[in-house]
C-alpha positions in Angstrom: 88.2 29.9 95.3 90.3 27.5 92.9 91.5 28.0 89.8 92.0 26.0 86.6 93.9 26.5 83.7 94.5 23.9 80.9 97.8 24.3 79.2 99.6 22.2 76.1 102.8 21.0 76.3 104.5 19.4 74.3 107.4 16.4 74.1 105.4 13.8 77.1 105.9 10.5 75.4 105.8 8.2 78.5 104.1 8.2 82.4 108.1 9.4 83.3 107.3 12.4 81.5 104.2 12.9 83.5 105.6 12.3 86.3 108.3 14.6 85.7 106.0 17.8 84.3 103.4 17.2 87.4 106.6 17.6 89.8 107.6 20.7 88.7 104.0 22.2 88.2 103.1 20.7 91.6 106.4 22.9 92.9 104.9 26.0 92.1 103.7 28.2 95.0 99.5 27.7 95.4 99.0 24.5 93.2 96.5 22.1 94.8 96.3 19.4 91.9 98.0 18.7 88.7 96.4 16.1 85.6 97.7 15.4 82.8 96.6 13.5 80.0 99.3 12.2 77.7 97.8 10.9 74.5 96.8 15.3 74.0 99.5 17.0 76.7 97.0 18.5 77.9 97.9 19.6 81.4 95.0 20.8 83.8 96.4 23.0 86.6 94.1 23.6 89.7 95.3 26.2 92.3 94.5 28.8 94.9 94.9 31.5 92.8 96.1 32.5 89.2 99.6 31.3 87.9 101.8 34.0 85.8 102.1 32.4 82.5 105.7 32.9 83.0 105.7 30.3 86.2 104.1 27.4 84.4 106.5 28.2 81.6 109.4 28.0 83.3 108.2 24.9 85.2 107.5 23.0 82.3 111.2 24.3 81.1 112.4 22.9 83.9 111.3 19.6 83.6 112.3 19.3 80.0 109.0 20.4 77.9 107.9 22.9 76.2 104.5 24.9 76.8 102.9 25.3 73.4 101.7 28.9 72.5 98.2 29.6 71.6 
């Protein structure tokens, strides 16, 4: 069963960030699909199973973002 998280991040200004924050979350072990909607950064992350929080984190590190904190 597949599932969905919706995370913030923070930084995207342009479709290169997209492109460059899907990449790395679409890298991660499980994912099946990545969306992302600019104008909020809001990222929707489907996958087989549950991501540690530290995974996405360090994805969206990676790609040169930051995950905002709830």
């Amino acid at each position: 069963m597949a599932v969905t998280n919706t995370y913030t991040v923070t930084g995207m200004t342009c479709s290169h960030c997209v492109q460059a924050v899907t990449g790395e979350l679409s890298a991660l072990p499980g994912v099946a699909a990545v969306q992302v909607d600019l104008a909020s950064g809001a990222v929707t992350v489907t996958s087989e199973a549950p991501l540690a929080a530290d995974d996405v984190r360090a994805a969206v590190d990676e790609a040169g973002y930051e995950l905002a904190t709830a």
